[in-house]
N, C-alpha and C positions, 0 to 999 in steps of 0.2 A: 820750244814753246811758241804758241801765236798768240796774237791778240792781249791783252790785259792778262798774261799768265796762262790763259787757256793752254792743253794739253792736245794734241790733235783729236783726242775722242774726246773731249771736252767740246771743243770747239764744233765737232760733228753735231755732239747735240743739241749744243746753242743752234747753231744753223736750220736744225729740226724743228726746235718748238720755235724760234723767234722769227724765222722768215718763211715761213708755211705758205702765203702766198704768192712768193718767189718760186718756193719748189712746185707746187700745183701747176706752175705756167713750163716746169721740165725746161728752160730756156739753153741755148747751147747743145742739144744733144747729139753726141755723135751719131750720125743715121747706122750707125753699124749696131747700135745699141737700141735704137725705135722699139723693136719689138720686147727688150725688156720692160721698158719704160711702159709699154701696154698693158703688159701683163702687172704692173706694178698697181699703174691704174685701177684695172679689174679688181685687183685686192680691198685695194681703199672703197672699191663704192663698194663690195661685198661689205665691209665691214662698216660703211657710213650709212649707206644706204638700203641694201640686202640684206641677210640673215641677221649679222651681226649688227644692226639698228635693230633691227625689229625683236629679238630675242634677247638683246643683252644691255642698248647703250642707255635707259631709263633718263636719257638726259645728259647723262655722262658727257666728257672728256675721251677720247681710246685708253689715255694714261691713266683714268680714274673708275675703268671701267674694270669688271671682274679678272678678263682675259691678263690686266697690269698686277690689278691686287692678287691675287691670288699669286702671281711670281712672287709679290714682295715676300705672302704670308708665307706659302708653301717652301716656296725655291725656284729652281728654275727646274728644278724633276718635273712638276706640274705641266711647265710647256711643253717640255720633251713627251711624257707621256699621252699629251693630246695630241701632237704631231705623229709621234707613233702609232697612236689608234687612228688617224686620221688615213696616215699610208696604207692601214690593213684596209680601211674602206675603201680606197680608190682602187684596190682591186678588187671587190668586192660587186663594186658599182656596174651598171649594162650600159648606158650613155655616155658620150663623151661629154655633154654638158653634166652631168651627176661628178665626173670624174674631174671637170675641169670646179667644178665649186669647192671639192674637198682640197684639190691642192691650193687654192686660194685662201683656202681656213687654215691650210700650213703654213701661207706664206703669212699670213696675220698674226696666226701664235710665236711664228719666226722674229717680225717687230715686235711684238709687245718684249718677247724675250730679252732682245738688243735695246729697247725702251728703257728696262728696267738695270740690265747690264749697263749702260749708261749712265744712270742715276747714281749704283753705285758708285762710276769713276771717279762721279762729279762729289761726293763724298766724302771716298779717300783724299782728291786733291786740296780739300778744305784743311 
C-alpha cells in the first residue's frame, strides 16, 4: 500500500489526474527514454489539439469525452476494436505522416483504455 491506503494503481491514477502539470513538465527523464516521452507528447496534442479536439472534445475533459464513455458503456472491446481498425489503416496508409497519426489515435484509444481500467480499480478498492 502507499499513501493514504492507495494501491500502486491507485496511486498511478491519483498521480495522473491530480498532478497533470508536474507530468506535462516530463521532469527527471531518463535521456534513454526522450524519444518515448516525444512520442507520448504527439499523442496528447493529437488528442488536445489535432483530430481529436476538433472532431470529438466539445469542451470535454479526455475522461469525459466519447473515446472514455463509450469504454465505460460498451467495454473495453470498443477500444480494442478501434485500435484494431486503426492497425489495418496504417497499413493502408501512403505517407508516413498518415501512418504516424493513426498510430497516435492507437496510442489515445490505449489511455483512454488504461483511464477507464483505472477507474475501475479505484472502485473495487472502495
Amino acid at each position: 500500500m502507499l499513501r493514504d491506503g492507495f494501491t500502486t494503481h491507485t496511486h498511478l491514477f491519483w498521480v495522473v489526474f491530480h498532478t497533470k502539470k508536474e507530468l506535462m513538465e516530463f521532469k527527471d527523464i531518463d535521456p534513454k527514454y526522450e524519444s518515448l516521452v516525444e512520442v507520448l507528447k504527439m499523442a496528447y496534442e493529437r488528442a488536445a489539439v489535432g483530430k481529436g479536439h476538433d472532431h470529438h472534445s466539445r469542451g470535454e475533459s479526455f475522461e469525459e469525452q466519447w473515446i472514455c464513455r463509450g469504454i465505460r458503456l460498451f467495454g473495453l472491446g470498443g477500444a480494442l476494436f478501434q485500435i484494431g481498425k486503426k492497425n489495418e489503416q496504417v497499413s493502408k496508409m501512403g505517407s508516413p505522416e498518415q501512418k504516424i497519426n493513426e498510430l497516435l489515435d492507437i496510442i489515445n484509444y490505449s489511455a483512454a483504455g488504461v483511464i477507464v481500467l483505472l477507474e475501475d480499480l479505484i472502485k473495487e478498492e472502495k
